[in-house]
mmCIF file of the N, C-alpha and C atoms, coordinates in Angstrom:
data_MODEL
# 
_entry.id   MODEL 
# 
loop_
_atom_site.group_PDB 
_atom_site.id 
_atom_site.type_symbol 
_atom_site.label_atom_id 
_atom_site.label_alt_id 
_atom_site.label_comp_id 
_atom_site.label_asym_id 
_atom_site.label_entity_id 
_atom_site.label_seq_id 
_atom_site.pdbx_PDB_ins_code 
_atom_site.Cartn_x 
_atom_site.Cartn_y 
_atom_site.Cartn_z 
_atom_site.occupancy 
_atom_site.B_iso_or_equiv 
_atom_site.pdbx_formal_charge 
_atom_site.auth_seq_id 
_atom_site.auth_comp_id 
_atom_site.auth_asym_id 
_atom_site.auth_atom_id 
_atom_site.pdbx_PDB_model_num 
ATOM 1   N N  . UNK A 1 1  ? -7.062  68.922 -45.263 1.00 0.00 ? 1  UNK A N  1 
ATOM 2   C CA . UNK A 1 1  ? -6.631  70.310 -45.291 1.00 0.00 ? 1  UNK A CA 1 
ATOM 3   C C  . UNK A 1 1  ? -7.874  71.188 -45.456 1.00 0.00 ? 1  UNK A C  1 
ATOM 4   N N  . UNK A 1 2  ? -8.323  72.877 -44.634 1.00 0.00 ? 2  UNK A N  1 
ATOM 5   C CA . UNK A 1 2  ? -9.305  73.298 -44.348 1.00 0.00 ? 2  UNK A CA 1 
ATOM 6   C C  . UNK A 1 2  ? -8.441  74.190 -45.773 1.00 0.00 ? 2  UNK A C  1 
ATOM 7   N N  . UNK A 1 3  ? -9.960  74.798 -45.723 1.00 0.00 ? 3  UNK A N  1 
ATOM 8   C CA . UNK A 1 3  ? -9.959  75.888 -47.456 1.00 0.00 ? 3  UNK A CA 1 
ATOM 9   C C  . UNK A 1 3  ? -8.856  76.918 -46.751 1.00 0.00 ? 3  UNK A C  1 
ATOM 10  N N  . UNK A 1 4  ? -9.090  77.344 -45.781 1.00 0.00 ? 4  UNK A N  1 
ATOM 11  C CA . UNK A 1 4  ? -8.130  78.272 -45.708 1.00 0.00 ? 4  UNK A CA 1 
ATOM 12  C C  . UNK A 1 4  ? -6.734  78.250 -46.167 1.00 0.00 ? 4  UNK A C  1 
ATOM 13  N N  . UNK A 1 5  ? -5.934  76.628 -45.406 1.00 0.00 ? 5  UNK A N  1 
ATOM 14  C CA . UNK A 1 5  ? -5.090  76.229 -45.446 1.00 0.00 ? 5  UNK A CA 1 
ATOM 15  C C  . UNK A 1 5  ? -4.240  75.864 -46.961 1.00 0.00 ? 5  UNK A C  1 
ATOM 16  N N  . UNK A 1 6  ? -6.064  75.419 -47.886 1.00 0.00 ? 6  UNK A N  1 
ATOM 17  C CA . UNK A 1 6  ? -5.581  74.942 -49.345 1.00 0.00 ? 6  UNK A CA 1 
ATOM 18  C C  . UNK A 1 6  ? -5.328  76.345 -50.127 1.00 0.00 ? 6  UNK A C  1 
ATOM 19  N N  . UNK A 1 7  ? -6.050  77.617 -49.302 1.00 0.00 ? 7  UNK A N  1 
ATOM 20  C CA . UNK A 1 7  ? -5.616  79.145 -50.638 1.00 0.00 ? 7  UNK A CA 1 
ATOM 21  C C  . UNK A 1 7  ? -4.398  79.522 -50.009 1.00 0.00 ? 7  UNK A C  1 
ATOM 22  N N  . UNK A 1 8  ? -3.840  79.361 -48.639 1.00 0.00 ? 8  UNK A N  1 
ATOM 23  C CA . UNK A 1 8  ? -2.529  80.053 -47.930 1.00 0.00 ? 8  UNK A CA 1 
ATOM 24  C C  . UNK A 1 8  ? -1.082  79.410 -48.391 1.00 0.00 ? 8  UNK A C  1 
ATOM 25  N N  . UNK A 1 9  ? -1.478  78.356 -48.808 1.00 0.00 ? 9  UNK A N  1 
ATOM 26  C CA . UNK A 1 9  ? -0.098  77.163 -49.862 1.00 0.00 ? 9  UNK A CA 1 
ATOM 27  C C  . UNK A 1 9  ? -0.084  77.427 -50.821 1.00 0.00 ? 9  UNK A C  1 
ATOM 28  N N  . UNK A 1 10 ? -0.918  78.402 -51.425 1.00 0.00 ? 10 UNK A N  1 
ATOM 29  C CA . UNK A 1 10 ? -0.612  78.907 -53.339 1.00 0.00 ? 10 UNK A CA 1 
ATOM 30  C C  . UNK A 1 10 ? -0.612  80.408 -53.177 1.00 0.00 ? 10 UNK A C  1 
ATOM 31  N N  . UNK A 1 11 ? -0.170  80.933 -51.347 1.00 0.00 ? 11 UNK A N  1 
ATOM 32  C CA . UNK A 1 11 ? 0.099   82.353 -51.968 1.00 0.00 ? 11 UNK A CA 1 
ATOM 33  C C  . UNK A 1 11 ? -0.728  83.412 -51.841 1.00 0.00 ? 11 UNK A C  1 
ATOM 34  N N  . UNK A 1 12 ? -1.795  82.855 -51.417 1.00 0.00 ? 12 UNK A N  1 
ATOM 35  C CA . UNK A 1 12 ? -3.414  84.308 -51.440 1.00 0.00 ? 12 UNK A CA 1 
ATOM 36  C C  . UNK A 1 12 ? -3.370  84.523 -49.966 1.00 0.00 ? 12 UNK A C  1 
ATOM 37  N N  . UNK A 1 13 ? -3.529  86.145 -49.962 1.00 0.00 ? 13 UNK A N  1 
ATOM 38  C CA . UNK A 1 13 ? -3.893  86.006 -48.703 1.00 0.00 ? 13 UNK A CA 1 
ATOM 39  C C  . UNK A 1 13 ? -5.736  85.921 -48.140 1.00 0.00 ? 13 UNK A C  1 
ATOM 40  N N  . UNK A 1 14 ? -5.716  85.357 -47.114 1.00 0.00 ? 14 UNK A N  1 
ATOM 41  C CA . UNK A 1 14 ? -6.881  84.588 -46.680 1.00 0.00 ? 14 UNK A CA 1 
ATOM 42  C C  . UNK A 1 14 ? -7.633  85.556 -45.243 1.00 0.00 ? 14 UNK A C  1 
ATOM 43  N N  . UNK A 1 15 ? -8.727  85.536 -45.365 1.00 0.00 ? 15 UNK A N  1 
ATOM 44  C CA . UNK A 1 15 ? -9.356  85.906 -44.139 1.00 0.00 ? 15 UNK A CA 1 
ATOM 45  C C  . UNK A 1 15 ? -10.195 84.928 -43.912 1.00 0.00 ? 15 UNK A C  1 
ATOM 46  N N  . UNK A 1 16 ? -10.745 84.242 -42.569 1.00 0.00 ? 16 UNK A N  1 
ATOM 47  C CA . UNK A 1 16 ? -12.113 83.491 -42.100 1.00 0.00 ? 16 UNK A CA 1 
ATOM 48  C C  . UNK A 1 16 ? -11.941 84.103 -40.542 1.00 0.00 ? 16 UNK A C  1 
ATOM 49  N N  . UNK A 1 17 ? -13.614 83.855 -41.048 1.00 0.00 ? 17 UNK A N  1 
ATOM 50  C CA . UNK A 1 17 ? -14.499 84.683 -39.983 1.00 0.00 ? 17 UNK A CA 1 
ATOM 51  C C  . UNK A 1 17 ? -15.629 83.711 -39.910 1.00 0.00 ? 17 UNK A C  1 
ATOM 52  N N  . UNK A 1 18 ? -15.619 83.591 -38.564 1.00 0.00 ? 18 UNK A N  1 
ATOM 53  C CA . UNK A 1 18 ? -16.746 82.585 -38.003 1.00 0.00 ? 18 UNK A CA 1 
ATOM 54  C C  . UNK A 1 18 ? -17.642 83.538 -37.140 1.00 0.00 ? 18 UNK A C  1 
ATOM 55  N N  . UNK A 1 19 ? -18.932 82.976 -37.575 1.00 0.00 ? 19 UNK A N  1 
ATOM 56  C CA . UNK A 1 19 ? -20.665 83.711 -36.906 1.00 0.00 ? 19 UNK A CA 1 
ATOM 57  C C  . UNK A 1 19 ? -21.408 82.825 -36.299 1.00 0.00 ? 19 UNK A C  1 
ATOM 58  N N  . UNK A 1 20 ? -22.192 82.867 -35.928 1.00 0.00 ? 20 UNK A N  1 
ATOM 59  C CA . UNK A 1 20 ? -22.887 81.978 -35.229 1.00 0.00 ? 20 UNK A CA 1 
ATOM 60  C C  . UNK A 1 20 ? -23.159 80.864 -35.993 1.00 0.00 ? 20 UNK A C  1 
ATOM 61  N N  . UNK A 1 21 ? -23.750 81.176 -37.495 1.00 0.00 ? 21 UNK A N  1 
ATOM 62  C CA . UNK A 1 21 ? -24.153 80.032 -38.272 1.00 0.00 ? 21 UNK A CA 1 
ATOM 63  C C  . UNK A 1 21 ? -23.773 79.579 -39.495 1.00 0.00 ? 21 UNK A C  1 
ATOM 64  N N  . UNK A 1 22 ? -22.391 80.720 -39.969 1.00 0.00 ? 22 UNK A N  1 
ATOM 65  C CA . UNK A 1 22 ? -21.529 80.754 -40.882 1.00 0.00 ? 22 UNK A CA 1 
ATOM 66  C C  . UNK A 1 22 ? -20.550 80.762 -40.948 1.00 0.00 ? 22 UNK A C  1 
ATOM 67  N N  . UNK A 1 23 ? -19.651 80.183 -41.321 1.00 0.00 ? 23 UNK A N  1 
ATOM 68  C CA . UNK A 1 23 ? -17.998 80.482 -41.492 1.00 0.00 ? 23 UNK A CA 1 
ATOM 69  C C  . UNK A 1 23 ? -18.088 80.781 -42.847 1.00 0.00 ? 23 UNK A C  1 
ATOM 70  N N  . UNK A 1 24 ? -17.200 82.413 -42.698 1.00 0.00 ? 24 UNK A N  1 
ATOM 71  C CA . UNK A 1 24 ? -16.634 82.571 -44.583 1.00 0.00 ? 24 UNK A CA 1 
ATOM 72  C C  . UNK A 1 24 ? -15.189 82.737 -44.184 1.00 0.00 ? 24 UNK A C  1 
ATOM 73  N N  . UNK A 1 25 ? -14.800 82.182 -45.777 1.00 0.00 ? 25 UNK A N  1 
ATOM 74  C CA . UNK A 1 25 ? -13.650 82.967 -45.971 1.00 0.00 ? 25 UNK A CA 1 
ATOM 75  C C  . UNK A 1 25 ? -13.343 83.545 -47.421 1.00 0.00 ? 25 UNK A C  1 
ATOM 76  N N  . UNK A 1 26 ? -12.481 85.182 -47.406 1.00 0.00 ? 26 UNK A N  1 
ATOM 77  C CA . UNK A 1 26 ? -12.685 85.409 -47.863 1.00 0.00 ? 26 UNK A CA 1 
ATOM 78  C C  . UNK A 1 26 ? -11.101 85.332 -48.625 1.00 0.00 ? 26 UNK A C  1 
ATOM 79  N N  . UNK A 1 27 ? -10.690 85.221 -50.180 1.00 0.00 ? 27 UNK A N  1 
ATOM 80  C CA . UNK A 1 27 ? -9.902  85.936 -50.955 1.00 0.00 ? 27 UNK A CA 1 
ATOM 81  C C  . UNK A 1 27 ? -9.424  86.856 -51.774 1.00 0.00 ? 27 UNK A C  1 
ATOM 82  N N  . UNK A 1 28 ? -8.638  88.014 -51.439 1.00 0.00 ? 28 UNK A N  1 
ATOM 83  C CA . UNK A 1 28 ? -8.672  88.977 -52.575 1.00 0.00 ? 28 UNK A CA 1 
ATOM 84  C C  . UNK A 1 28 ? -7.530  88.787 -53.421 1.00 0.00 ? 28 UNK A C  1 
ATOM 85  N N  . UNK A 1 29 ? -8.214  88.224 -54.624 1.00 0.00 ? 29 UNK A N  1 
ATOM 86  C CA . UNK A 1 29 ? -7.037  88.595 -55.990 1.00 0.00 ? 29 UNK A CA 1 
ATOM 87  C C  . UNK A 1 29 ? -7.093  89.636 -56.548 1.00 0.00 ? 29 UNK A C  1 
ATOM 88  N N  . UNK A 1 30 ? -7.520  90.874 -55.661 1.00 0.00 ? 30 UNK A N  1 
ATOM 89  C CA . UNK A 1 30 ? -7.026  91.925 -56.143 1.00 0.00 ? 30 UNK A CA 1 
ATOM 90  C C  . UNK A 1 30 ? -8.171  92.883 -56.929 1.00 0.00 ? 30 UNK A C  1 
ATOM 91  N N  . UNK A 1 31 ? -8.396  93.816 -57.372 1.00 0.00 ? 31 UNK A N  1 
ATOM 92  C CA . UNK A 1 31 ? -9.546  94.722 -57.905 1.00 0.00 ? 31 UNK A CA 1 
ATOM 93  C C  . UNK A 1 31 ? -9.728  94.396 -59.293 1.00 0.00 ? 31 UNK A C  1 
ATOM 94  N N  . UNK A 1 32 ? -8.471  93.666 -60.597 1.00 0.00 ? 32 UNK A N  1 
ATOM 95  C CA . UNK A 1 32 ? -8.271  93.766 -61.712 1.00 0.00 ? 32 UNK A CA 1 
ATOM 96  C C  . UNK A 1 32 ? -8.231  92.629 -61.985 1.00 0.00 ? 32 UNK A C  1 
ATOM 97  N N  . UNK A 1 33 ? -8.575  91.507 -61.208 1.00 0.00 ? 33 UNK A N  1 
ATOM 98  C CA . UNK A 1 33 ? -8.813  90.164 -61.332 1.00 0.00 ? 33 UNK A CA 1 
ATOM 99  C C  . UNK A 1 33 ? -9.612  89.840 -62.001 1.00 0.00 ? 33 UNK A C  1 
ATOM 100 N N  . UNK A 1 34 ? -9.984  88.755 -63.409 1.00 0.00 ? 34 UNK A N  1 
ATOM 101 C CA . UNK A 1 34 ? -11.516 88.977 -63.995 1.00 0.00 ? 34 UNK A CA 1 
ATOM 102 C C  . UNK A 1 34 ? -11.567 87.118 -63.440 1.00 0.00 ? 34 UNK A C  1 
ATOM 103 N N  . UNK A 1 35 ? -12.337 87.015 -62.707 1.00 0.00 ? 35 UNK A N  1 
ATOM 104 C CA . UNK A 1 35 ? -12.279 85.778 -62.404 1.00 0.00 ? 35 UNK A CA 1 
ATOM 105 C C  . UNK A 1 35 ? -13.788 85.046 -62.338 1.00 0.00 ? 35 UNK A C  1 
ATOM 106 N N  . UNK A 1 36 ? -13.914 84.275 -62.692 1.00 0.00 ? 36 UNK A N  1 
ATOM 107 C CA . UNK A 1 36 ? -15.863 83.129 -62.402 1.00 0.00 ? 36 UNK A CA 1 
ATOM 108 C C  . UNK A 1 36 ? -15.363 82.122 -61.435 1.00 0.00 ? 36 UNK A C  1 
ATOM 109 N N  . UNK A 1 37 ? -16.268 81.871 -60.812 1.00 0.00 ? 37 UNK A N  1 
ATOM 110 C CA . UNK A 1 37 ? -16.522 80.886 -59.846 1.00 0.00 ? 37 UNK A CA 1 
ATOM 111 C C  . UNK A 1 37 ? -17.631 79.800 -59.614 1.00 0.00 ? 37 UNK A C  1 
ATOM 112 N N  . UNK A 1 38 ? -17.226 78.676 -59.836 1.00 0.00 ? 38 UNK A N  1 
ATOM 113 C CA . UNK A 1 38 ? -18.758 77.460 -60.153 1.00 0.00 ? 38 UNK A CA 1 
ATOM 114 C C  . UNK A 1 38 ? -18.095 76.970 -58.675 1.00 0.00 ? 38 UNK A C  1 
ATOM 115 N N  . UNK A 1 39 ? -19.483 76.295 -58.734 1.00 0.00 ? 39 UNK A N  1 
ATOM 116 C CA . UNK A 1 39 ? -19.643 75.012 -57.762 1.00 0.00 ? 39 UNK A CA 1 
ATOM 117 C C  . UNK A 1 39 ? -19.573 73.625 -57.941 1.00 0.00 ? 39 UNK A C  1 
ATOM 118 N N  . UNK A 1 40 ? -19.144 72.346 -58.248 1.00 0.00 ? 40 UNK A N  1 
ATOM 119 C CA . UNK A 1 40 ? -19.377 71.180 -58.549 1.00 0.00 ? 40 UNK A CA 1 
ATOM 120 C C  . UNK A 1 40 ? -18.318 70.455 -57.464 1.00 0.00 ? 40 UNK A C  1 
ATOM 121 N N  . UNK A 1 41 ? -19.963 69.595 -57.182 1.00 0.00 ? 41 UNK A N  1 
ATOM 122 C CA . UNK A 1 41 ? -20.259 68.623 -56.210 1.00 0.00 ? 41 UNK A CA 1 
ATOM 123 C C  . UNK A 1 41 ? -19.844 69.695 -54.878 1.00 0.00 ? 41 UNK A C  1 
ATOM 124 N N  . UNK A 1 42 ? -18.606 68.631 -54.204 1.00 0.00 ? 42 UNK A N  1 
ATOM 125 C CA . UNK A 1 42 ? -18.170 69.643 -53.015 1.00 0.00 ? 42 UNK A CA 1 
ATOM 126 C C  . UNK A 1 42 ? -16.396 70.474 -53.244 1.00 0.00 ? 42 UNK A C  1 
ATOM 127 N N  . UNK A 1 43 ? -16.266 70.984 -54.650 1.00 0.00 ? 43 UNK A N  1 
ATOM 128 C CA . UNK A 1 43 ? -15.376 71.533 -55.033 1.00 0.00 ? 43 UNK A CA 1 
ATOM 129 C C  . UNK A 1 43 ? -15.544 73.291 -55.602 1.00 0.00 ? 43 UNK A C  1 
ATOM 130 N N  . UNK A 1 44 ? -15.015 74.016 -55.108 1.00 0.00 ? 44 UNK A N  1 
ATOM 131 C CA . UNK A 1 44 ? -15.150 75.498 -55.766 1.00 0.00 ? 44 UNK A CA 1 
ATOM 132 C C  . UNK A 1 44 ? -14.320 75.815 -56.614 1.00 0.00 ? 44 UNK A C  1 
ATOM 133 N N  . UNK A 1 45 ? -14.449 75.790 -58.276 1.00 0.00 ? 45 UNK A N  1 
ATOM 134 C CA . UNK A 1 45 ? -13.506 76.253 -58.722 1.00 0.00 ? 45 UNK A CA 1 
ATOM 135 C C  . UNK A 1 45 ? -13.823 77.766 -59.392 1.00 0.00 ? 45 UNK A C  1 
ATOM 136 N N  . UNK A 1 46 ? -12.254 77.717 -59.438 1.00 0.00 ? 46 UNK A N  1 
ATOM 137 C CA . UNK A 1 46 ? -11.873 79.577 -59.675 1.00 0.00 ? 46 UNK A CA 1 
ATOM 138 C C  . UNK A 1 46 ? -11.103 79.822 -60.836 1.00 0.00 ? 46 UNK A C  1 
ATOM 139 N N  . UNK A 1 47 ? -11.822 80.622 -61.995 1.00 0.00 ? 47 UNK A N  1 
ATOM 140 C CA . UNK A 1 47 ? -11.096 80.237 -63.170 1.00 0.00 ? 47 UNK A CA 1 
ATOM 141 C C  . UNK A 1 47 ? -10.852 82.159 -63.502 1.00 0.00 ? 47 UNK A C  1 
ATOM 142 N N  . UNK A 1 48 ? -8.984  82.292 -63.757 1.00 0.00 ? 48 UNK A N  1 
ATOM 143 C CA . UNK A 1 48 ? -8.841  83.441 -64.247 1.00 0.00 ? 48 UNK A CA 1 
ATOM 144 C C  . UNK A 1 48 ? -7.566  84.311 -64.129 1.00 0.00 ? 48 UNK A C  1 
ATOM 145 N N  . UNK A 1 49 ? -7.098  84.769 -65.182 1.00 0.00 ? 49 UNK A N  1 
ATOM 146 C CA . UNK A 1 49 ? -6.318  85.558 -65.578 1.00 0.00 ? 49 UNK A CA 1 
ATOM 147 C C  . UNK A 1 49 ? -4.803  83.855 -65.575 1.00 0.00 ? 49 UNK A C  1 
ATOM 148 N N  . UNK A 1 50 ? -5.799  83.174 -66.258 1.00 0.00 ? 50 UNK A N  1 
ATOM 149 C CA . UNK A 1 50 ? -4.554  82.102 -67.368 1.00 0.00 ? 50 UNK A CA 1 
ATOM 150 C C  . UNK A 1 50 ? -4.004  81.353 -65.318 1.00 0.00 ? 50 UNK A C  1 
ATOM 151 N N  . UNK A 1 51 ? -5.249  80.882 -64.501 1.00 0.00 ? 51 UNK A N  1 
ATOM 152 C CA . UNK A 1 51 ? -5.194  80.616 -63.494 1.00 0.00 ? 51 UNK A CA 1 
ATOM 153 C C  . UNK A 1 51 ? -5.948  79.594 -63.192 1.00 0.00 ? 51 UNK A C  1 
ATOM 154 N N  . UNK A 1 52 ? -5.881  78.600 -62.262 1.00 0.00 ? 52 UNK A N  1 
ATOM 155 C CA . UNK A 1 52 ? -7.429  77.916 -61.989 1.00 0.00 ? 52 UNK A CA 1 
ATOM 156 C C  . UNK A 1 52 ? -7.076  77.242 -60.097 1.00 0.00 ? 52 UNK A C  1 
ATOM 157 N N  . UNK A 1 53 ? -7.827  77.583 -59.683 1.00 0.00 ? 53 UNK A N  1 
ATOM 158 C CA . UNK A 1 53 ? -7.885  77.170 -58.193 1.00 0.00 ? 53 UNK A CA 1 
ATOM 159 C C  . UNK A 1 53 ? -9.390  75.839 -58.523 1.00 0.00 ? 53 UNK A C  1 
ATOM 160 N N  . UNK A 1 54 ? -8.668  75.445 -57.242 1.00 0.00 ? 54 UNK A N  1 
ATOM 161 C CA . UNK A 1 54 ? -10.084 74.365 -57.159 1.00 0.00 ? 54 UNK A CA 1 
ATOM 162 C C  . UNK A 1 54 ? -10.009 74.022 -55.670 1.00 0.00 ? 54 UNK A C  1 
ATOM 163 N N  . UNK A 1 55 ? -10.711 73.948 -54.774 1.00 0.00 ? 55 UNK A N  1 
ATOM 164 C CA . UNK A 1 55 ? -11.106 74.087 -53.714 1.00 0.00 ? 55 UNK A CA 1 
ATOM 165 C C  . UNK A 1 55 ? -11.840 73.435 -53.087 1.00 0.00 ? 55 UNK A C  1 
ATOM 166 N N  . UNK A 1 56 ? -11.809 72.482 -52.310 1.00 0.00 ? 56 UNK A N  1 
ATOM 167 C CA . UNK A 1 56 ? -12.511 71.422 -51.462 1.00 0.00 ? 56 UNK A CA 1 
ATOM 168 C C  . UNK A 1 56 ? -13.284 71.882 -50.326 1.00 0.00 ? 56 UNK A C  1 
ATOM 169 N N  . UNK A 1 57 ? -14.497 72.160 -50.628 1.00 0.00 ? 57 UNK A N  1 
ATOM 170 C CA . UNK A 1 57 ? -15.366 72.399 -49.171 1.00 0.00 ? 57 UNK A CA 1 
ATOM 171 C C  . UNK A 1 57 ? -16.037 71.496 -48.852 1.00 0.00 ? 57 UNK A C  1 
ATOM 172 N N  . UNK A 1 58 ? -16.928 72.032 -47.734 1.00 0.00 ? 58 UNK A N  1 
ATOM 173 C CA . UNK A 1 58 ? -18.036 70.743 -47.082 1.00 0.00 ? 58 UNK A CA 1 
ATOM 174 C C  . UNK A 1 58 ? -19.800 71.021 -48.556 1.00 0.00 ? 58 UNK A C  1 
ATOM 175 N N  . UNK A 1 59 ? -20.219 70.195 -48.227 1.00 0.00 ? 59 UNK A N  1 
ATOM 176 C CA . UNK A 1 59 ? -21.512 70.044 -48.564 1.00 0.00 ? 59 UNK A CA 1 
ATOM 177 C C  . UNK A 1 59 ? -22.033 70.764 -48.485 1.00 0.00 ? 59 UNK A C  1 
ATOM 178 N N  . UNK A 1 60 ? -22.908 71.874 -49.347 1.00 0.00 ? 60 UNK A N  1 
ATOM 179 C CA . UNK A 1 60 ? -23.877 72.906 -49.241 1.00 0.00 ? 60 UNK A CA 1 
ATOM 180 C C  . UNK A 1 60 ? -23.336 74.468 -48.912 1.00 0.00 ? 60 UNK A C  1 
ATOM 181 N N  . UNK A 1 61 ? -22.050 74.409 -49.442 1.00 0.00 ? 61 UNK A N  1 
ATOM 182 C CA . UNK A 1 61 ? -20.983 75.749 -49.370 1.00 0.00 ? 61 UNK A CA 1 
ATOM 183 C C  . UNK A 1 61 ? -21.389 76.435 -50.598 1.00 0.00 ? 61 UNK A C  1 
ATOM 184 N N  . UNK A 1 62 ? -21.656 78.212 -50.498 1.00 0.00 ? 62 UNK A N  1 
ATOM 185 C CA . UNK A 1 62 ? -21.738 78.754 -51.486 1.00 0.00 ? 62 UNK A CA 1 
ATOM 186 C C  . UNK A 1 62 ? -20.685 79.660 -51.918 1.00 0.00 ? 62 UNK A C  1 
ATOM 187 N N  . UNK A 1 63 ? -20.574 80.135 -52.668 1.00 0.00 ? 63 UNK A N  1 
ATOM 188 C CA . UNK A 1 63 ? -18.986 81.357 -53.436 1.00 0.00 ? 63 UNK A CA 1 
ATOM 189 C C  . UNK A 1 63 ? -19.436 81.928 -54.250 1.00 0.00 ? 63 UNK A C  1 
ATOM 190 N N  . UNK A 1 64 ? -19.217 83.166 -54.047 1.00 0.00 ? 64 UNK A N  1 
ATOM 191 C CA . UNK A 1 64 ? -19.567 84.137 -55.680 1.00 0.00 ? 64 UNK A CA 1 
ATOM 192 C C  . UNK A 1 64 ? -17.860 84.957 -54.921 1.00 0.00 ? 64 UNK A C  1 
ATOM 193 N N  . UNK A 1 65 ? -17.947 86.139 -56.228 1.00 0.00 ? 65 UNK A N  1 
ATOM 194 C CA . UNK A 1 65 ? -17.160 86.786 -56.236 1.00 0.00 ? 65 UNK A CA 1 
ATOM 195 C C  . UNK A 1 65 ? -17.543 88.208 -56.811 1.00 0.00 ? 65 UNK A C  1 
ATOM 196 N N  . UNK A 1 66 ? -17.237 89.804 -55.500 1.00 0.00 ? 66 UNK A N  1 
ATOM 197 C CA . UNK A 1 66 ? -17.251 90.690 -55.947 1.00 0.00 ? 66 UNK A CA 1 
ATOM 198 C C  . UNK A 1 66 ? -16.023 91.566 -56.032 1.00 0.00 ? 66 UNK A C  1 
ATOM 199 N N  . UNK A 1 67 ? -15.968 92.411 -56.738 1.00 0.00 ? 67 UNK A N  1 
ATOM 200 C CA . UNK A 1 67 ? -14.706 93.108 -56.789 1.00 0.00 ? 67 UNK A CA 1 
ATOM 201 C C  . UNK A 1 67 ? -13.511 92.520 -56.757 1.00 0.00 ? 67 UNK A C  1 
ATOM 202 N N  . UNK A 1 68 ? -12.830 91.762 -57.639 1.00 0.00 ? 68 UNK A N  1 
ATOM 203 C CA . UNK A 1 68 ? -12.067 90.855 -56.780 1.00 0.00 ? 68 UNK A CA 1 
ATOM 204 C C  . UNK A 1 68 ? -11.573 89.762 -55.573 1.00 0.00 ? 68 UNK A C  1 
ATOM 205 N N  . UNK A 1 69 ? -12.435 89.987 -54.871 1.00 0.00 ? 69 UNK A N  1 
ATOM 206 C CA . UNK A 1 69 ? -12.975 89.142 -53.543 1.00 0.00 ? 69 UNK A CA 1 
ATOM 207 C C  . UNK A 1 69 ? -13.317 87.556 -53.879 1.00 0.00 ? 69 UNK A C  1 
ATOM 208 N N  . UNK A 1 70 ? -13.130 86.788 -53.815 1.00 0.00 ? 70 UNK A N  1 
ATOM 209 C CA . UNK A 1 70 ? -13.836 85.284 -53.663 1.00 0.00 ? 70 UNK A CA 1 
ATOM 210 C C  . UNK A 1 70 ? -14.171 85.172 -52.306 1.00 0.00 ? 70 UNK A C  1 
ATOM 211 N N  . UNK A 1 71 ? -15.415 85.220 -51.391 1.00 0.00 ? 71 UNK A N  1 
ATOM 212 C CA . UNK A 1 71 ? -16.289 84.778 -50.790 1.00 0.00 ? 71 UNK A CA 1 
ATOM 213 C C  . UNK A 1 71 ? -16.844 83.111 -50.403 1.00 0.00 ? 71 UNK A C  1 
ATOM 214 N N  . UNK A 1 72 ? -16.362 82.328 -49.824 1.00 0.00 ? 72 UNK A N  1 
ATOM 215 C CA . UNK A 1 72 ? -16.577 81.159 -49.848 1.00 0.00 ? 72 UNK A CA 1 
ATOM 216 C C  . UNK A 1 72 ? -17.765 81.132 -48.099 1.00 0.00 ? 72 UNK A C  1 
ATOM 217 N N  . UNK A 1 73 ? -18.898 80.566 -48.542 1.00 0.00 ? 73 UNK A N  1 
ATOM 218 C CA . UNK A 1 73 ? -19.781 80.585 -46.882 1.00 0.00 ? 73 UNK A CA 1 
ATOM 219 C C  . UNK A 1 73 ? -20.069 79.148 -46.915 1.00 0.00 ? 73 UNK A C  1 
ATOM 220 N N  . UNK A 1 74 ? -19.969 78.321 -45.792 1.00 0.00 ? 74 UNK A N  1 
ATOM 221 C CA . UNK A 1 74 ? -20.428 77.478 -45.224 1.00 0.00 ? 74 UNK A CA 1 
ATOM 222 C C  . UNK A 1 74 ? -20.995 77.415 -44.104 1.00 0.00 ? 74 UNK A C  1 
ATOM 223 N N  . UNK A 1 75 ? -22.334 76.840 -43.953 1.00 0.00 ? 75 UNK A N  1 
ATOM 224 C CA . UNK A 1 75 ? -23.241 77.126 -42.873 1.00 0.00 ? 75 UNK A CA 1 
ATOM 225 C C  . UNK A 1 75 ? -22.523 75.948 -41.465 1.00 0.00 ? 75 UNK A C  1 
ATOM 226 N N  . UNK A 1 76 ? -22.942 76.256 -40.462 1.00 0.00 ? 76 UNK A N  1 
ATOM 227 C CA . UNK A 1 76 ? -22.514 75.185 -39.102 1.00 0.00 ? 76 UNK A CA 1 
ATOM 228 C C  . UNK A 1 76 ? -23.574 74.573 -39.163 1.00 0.00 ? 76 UNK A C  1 
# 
């Protein structure tokens, strides 16, 4: 199952956008979301508001989060 597919089964809505040498995708929980985001191994987890996502990407995927937004980039 692609990340998109694993945030669209719990409910978030999802954007990805593919570039020449990046695919992101992005999630908004919203402006009032207080949420952190780590990396370990090839998993993104998302910890917040009494919540926790965890997220399976490829190898060498990065995520931060602004404004509410979770940002997930993986290079091609």
């Amino acid at each position: 199952m692609n990340v998109q597919e694993q945030l669209a089964e719990q409910g978030l809505p999802v954007r990805r956008v593919e570039y020449d040498d990046v695919t992101q995708v992005a999630v908004d929980f919203g402006p009032r979301a207080d949420l952190s985001v780590d990396i370990v191994d090839e998993t993104v987890i998302v910890i917040g508001d009494d919540s926790q996502y965890e997220i399976d990407v490829s190898e060498g995927a990065q995520a931060f989060i602004s404004n509410g937004v979770l940002t997930i980039e993986v290079e091609e």
